[in-house]
C-alpha positions, 0 to 999 in steps of 0.5 A: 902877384897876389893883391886887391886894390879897393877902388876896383869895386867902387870905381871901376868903370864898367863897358857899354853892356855891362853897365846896361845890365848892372842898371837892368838888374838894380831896377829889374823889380821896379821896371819889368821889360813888359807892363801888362795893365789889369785893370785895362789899356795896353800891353806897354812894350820894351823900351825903345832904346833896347836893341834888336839883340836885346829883345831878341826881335828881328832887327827892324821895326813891327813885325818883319815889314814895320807895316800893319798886320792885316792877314787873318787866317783864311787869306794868311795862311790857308788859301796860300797852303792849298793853292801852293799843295795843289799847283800843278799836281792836281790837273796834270799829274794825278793821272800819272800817281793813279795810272802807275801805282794803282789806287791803292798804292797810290793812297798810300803814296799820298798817306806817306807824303802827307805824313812826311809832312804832317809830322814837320807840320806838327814842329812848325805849329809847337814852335809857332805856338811858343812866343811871339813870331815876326817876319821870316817864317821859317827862318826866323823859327830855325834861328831863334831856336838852334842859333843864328848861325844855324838859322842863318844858312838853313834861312839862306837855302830856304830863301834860294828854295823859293827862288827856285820853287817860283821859277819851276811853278813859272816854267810849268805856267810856261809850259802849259800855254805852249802845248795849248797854243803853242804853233808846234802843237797847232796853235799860233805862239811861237814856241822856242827858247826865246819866246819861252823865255819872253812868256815866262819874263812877262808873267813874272813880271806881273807877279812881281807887281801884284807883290809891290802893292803888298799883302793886301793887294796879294789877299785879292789876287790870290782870292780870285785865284782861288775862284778860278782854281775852284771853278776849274775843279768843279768842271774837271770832276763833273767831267767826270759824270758825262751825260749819258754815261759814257765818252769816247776820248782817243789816247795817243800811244805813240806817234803811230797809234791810236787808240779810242777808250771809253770814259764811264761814270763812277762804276765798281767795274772800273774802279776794280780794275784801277785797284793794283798798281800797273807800272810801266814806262813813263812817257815823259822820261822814258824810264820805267816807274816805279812805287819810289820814283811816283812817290816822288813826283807825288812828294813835289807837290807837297812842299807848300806847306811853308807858304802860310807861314813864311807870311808871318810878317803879315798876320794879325796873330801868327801864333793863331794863324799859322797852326790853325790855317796849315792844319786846315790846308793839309786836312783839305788838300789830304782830302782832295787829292784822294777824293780825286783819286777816287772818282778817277779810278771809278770812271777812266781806264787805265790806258787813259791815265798811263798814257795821257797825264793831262787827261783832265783837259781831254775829257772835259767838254771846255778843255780851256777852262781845266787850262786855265785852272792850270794857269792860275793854280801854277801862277799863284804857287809861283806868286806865294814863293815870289812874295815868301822869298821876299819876306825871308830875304828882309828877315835876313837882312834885317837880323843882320846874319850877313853883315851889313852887306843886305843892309839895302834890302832892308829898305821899305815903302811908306805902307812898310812893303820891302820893295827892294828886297821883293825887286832883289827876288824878282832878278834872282827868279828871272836869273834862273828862268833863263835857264829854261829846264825845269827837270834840272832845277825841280830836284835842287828845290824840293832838296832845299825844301827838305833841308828846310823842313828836317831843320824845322823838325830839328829845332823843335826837337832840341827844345823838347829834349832841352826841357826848358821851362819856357817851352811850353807850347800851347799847341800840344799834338806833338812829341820826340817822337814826332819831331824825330820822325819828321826829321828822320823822314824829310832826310831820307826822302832828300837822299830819295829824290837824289842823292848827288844833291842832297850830299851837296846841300849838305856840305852847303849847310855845313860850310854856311853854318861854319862861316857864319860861326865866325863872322856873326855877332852874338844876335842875343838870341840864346842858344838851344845847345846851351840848354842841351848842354845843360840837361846833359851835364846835369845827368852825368854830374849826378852819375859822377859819385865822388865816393867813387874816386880813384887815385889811378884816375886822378887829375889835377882840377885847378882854382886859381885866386888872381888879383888882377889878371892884368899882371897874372895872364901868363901864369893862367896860361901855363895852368890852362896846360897843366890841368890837362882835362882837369877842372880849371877855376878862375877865383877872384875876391872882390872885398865889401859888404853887400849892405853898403852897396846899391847891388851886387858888384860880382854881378858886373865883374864874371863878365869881364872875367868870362870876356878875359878867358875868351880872350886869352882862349883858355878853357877856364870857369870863373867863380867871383864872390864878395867877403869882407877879406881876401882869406874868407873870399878864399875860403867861400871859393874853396868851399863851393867852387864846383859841382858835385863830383867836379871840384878842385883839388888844388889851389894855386896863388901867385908869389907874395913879393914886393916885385913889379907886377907886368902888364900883359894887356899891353904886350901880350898878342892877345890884347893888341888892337889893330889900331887901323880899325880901332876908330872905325870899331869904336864908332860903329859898334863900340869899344872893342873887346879888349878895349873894354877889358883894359877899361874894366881892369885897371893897371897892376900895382906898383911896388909900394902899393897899399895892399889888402892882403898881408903876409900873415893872410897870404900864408894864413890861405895856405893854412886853410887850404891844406886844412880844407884838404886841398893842394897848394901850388905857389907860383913866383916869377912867372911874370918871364913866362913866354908861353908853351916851349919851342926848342931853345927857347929858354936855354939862356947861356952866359958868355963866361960860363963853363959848362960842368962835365958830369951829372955829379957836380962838385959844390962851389961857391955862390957867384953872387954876380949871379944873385945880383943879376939873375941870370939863367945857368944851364945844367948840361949833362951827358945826353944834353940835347938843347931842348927846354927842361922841366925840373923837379926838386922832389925833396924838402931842401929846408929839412936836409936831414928829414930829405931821405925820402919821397912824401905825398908833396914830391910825388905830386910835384912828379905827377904835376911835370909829368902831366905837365909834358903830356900836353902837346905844348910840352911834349918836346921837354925834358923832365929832369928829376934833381935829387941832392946828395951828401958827398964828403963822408958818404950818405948815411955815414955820420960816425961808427958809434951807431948815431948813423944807424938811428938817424936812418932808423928814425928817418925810415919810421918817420917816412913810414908813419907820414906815407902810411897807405901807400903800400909798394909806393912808400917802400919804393919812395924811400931813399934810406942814408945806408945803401948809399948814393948810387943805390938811392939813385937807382931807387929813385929811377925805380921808383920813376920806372914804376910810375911810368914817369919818363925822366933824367934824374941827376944826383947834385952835390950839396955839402957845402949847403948843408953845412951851412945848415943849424942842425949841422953846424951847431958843435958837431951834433949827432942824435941820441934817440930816434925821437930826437931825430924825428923830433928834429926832422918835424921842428926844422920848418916849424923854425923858420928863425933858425934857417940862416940867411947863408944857408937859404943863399946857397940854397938859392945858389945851387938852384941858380947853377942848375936849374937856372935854365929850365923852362919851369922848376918844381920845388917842394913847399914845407908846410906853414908853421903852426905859429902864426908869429912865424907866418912872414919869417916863413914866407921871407925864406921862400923869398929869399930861396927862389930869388932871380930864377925863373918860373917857378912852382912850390908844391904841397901836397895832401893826399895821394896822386900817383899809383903803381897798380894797372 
């Protein structure tokens, strides 16, 4: 498995992106995205070429039109923020804000409204103040902070607010001109839902034309309604001032009665008598008011505050513009409507306001021209959520959230107006004027505009808690706390105005949000959960102390070194289950001198090495480094991998061998391209994924390919690793791993098989048939169900006389399968715990001169001196030759029982192997000393020579006969001589030992793992 071809960094073909990004990095010095000319001239923008994901600008041409900036501050953003604040509140609902909470209460209703949204208003100018804005306004803040799916379904609600909005400004204009000239209230309009329907159509109709003509023709309309409201104001407030002093009106308190009140100029009488708050029932609903339900009334007139911004496209300098213009439009509006309240409550009766919301009309000497005022003051909020809406729908469809499905929107006029998408908003309004209520839709869209504004808030306080260098605002009145407070209080004031739909919009922007998890491309926008991430990860990484680690609490934390993960796929997947929770590392080494190269190649391989584990879905980190071997890539890997109190703890290498590598790329799932619409891919966005992957990485080596790592190296990188402290795991044949077991997925019988009848076999001979075809053999028991096994052969098999007790390598090869069944892939396996024994003359029964007795001595003291620390657990792990093979059966379940380790153990025979074993068949011998048998114990793998060929065969025999069906075997890894003359004779037996089994893991470990304690 284990190999490195050269021409992997020298002549691979890198995709589209990575290929840009390897050019960006070597001339990043020499051509920096943006030339700022001191000495004059102008700032030279990025090339052209580069794509909107690139540059992270909206998908289309400058500014979010392609037209020219022409708005400045005044018409851009001012003028539209207060005509849309006072739309119709100011002529027709004052009276109701004042006649039923009083003055006093109702300036605190104003003061709560206004710091609602002041607070979002202070987000929007930080966020406005941050970089470069284009078109979209609100949308396009929320999505270049929190992520295009995000800004994407807050930008379509937010776009469906201003639809709505338009059509409620439109039905209220509708509405005034009816109870002025309506025939029901003795005018001459037919009044009905037709009519209706026909006013409201053609006023739309002409907003929709002042629209098409573009920004500058809408600066002029919404001048001249700006004329026309102010003009209508200064009448209403000097109707206020009547000339002698006093007027008499009549207030109609029910179909009924009547009554005369007296209009006075300002007096501190009145004024005393308007102070407290006086609720009764609201003639329009017939519910009795209330401080929360004037609140929101009064908050329905305050959502206008976006009607600057959604202008972004537009102005000359947004980042200017925006906050210096909604800053000054709120102040005013602030300052208007409690003026207004003032000078009410100083000069109209309290019965006049409860009863007579229009009252403005009915005082003034020219009632027509406070109508009029209502009419421009409604058409125009309605012209400013026609145009904005336009403007968010352009934005959406030229970022592409949706697919090419908006593509159409995206079309403009020669001037750059986005005519389409202003005719697409128009049917939208249209559609919902049909429905001719204003109560049943008012609710919806002030909901929406709340979500809208709670998102806005969001945004901002994510980048302030992210602390990213680059935020760094130039308006600077804001804080946490601000951005929260906001958020806290637009939510709360959603759930106010109704509950019902605010739960809705909720789950709207949750499905939405979802949907376009899944459906949108990476826009290059960045993530501000990336930089949350990361301002959390570092915090808690320092508190993660690696002085403070505990073996109860060990897990394994995995660098896997792969050559190529073309031929590796499956065994990274068996890891991705085996680190359960664990740290898990993708190690590659790409071999060269960074002298004699024009950049660094890692730069262009962790992103096809980070594309590969997306898509094999495994949670994997990948490290890349460039050493002048494949051992000292190794070693960096080993060394600095991680962060920390996070790094690995176990090293795992595929199998040095001659065999075959697979190729998963072309039958693993994950890899198949659907070559229906592989062409159409290819010519619309490029290469595929997997397309690119298969191109980045060539094919596995051939058996007699020229490899850079030699056997020496291979098992040198043992060596280092368990020097460096690490465990080592090398896994072979895992080439036939078909994935996470299904029952009887590896139970693999042989037609002339006989099954065994006892958990305690009777040794035969090798089937060499066997070795020659590799079959799989069962091993059933007693209690055998079918279901897929992992087998654990806890024992050094090469070291039969020293295979008396449990070392740290057994216990972790334990400690691995039993992690290993946690996971709900592996839940369903049997852990099968394999322990060889001696049966002719009885374990621990060599002779009766006493040579049996010092072998167990010198074996015990042995196992003592290598397990010393353990305390309980080396006692209990010891298995000693004298109590026998039933006793050191039971130990062993004992042992498992303390270490809540849930498995079968089995006892197999192997005299016949150990026969065959140097130390045994060399004339009868028998120790004289505990230290030749200590000596002896510590030399056998020392002398790879020395294991002959027949006792590795019926090694490899008896694992064949029963484990050859297990899912996965463990086996025990000797540690590599010291003799690095010895290194390929070492690694030749290991060859030779697992020969034609399945997937298998040799294990070594260094430390301890498992632990009895609570």
């Amino acid at each position: 498995m284990w190999s490195c071809v050269p021409s992997q960094v020298s002549t691979c073909t890198c995709p589209p992106l990575l290929k840009n990004k390897t050019l960006h990095t070597m001339a990043s010095e020499q051509t920096p995205l943006l030339h700022y000319r001191l000495t004059g001239g102008s700032i030279q923008a990025p090339d052209a070429s580069a794509s909107p994901q690139q540059t992270g600008t909206s998908g289309c041409d400058v500014g979010p039109t392609g037209s020219p900036r022409r708005l400045g501050t005044l018409f851009g953003v001012v003028v539209p923020t207060m005509l849309s604040m006072f739309s119709v509140v100011l002529f027709l609902r004052l009276g109701f804000v004042v006649g039923q909470a009083g003055l006093l209460q109702g300036m605190a209703v104003f003061f709560l409204a206004y710091f609602i949204i002041g607070l979002t208003v202070l987000s929007v100018c930080a966020i406005s103040t941050n970089g470069a804005i284009h078109g979209g306004g609100a949308y396009y803040m929320i999505s270049r902070a929190l992520g295009p799916e995000f800004g994407g379904s807050v930008g379509l609600l937010f776009f469906l607010a201003n639809v709505g909005s338009s059509s409620v400004y439109l039905l209220g204009l509708v509405e005034s001109v009816v109870m002025d000239f309506g025939q029901e209230y003795g005018g001459s309009l037919p009044t009905g839902y037709w009519p209706e329907v026909g006013y409201g159509s053609a006023f739309l109709l002409l907003l929709m034309l002042i629209c098409q003509f573009g920004a500058a023709f809408y600066t002029r309309a919404i001048f001249l309604v700006l004329l026309i409201v102010a003009v209508t104001y200064g009448a209403a407030i000097a109707s206020l001032f009547p000339s002698g002093g006093e007027r008499s009106v009549v207030v109609v308190l029910n179909s009924s009665m009547h009554l005369n009140v007296t209009v006075h100029a300002p007096n501190l009488g009145t004024l005393r008598s308007n102070l407290n708050n006086d609720y009764l029932v609201d003639y329009t609903t017939g519910d009795v008011a209330t401080f929360f339900s004037v609140f929101a009334v009064m908050f329905n007139g305050c959502t206008g505050i976006m009607a600057g911004s959604n202008m972004s496209g537009e102005l000359k300098d947004p980042s200017r513009s925006i906050p210096r213009g909604t800053l000054t439009g709120v102040a005013f509006t602030y300052c208007i409507y409690n003026l207004t309240a003032f000078l009410i409550s100083s000069s109209c009766p309290r019965l006049l306001l409860q009863y007579d919301y229009g009252f403005l009309r009915t005082i003034a000497p020219f009632p027509l021209l406070v109508s009029l005022g209502v009419y421009a003051a409604a058409s125009s909020a309605s012209l400013s959520c026609l145009i904005g809406a336009s403007r968010v729908l352009y934005a959406l469809a030229c970022d592409r959230i949706f697919g090419h499905m908006l593509s159409p929107l995206t079309v403009t006029s020669r001037s750059g107006n986005p005519w389409v998408a202003v005719l697409f908003t128009w049917f939208l309004v249209q559609c919902v004027t049909f429905s001719g209520k204003l109560n049943s839709i008012a609710g919806i869209v002030t909901t929406c505009f709340l979500l809208t504004y709670a998102s806005v808030n969001l945004a901002c306080l994510a980048m302030e808690w992210a602390s990213a260098p680059n935020f760094r605002p130039t308006f600077r009145l804001f804080s946490w706390h601000t951005c929260l407070g906001g958020l806290l209080g637009s939510l709360a004031m959603m759930f106010l105005v109704n509950p019902f739909i605010a739960l809705v919009s909720l789950v709207a922007l949750s499905i939405l949000t979802v949907f376009l998890h899944y459906q949108t491309p990476d826009m290059g926008w960045g993530f501000i959960s990336q930089a949350l991430i990361y301002h959390q990860v570092r915090k808690y990484l320092l508190k993660l102390d690696i002085r403070k680690e505990h073996v109860k609490f060990w897990r394994p934390q995995i660098l896997l070194l792969v050559a190529n993960p073309r031929g590796a796929c499956g065994l990274i997947r068996f890891l991705n289950h085996l680190k359960k929770g664990g740290l898990y590392v993708l190690g590659h080494v790409v071999i060269g001198n960074l002298d004699t190269m024009p950049y660094d190649p890692v730069q262009t391989e962790s992103p096809s090495w980070l594309a590969l584990i997306d898509q094999l879905d495994v949670k994997a980190f990948v490290e890349v480094t460039l050493a002048a071997s494949v051992r000292e890539g190794a070693q960096h890997l080993l060394r600095i991998t991680g962060l920390g109190g996070m790094k690995p703890n176990t090293l795992v290498m595929g199998f040095y061998d001659d065999s075959q590598s697979h190729d998963w790329f072309l039958s693993d799932g994950a890899f198949a391209d659907n070559a229906e619409n592989r062409s159409h891919e290819a010519s619309v966005c490029g290469p595929t994924p997997v397309q690119q992957l298969r191109t980045h990485f060539p094919p596995p080596r051939g058996a007699e390919a020229v490899r850079l790592l030699c056997e020496s190296e291979y098992v040198a990188i043992i060596n280092d690793a368990i020097k460096m402290g690490r465990n080592v795991c090398l896994a072979r044949s895992f080439h036939r791993y078909p994935g996470p077991p299904l029952q009887n997925r590896f139970r693999l019988l042989r037609r002339d098989e006989t099954p065994l009848q006892s958990t305690i076999h009777s040794d035969s001979e090798t089937d060499t048939s066997d070795l020659e075809t590799g079959a799989s053999v069962t091993f059933p028991d007693d209690d055998d169900d079918g279901s897929v096994t992992i087998d654990v052969w806890p024992l050094d098999l090469l070291r039969p006389d020293a295979a008396f007790y449990l070392d740290v390598c057994g216990l972790l090869a334990l400690q691995l399968a039993c992690v290993l069944g946690m996971v709900p892939a592996w839940r369903g396996a049997r852990l099968r715990v394999l322990l060889p024994v001696e049966m002719c003359l009885g374990v621990g029964h060599k002779s009766s001169d006493g040579a049996s007795d010092c072998l167990n001595d010198a074996t015990e003291q042995t196992a003592n001196s290598e397990l010393g620390g353990m305390g309980t657990e080396a006692s209990a792990s010891f298995l000693p030759l004298r109590d026998g093979v039933r006793e050191a059966e039971v130990r062993l379940r004992k042992l498992l029982s303390g270490l809540r380790i849930r498995a079968t153990v089995h006892t197999v025979p192997w005299d016949d192997v150990v026969a065959l074993h140097w130390c045994r068949s060399d004339s009868g011998w028998i120790p004289d000393s505990v230290e030749d048998v200590s000596g002896v114990a510590k030399t056998i793998a020392g002398v790879p020579e020395k294991l002959c060929t027949p006792y590795i065969d019926a090694i490899n025999g008896l694992l064949r006969r029963t484990s050859g069906a297990a899912a996965i075997r463990l086996l025990y890894l000797p540690r590599p001589p010291s003799d690095q003359r010895r290194y390929p004779a070492y690694l030749q037996r290991l060859h030779q030992m697992t020969g034609h089994l399945g997937p298998t893991l040799f294990v070594h470990g260094v430390d301890h793992v498992t632990c009895t304690d609570l």
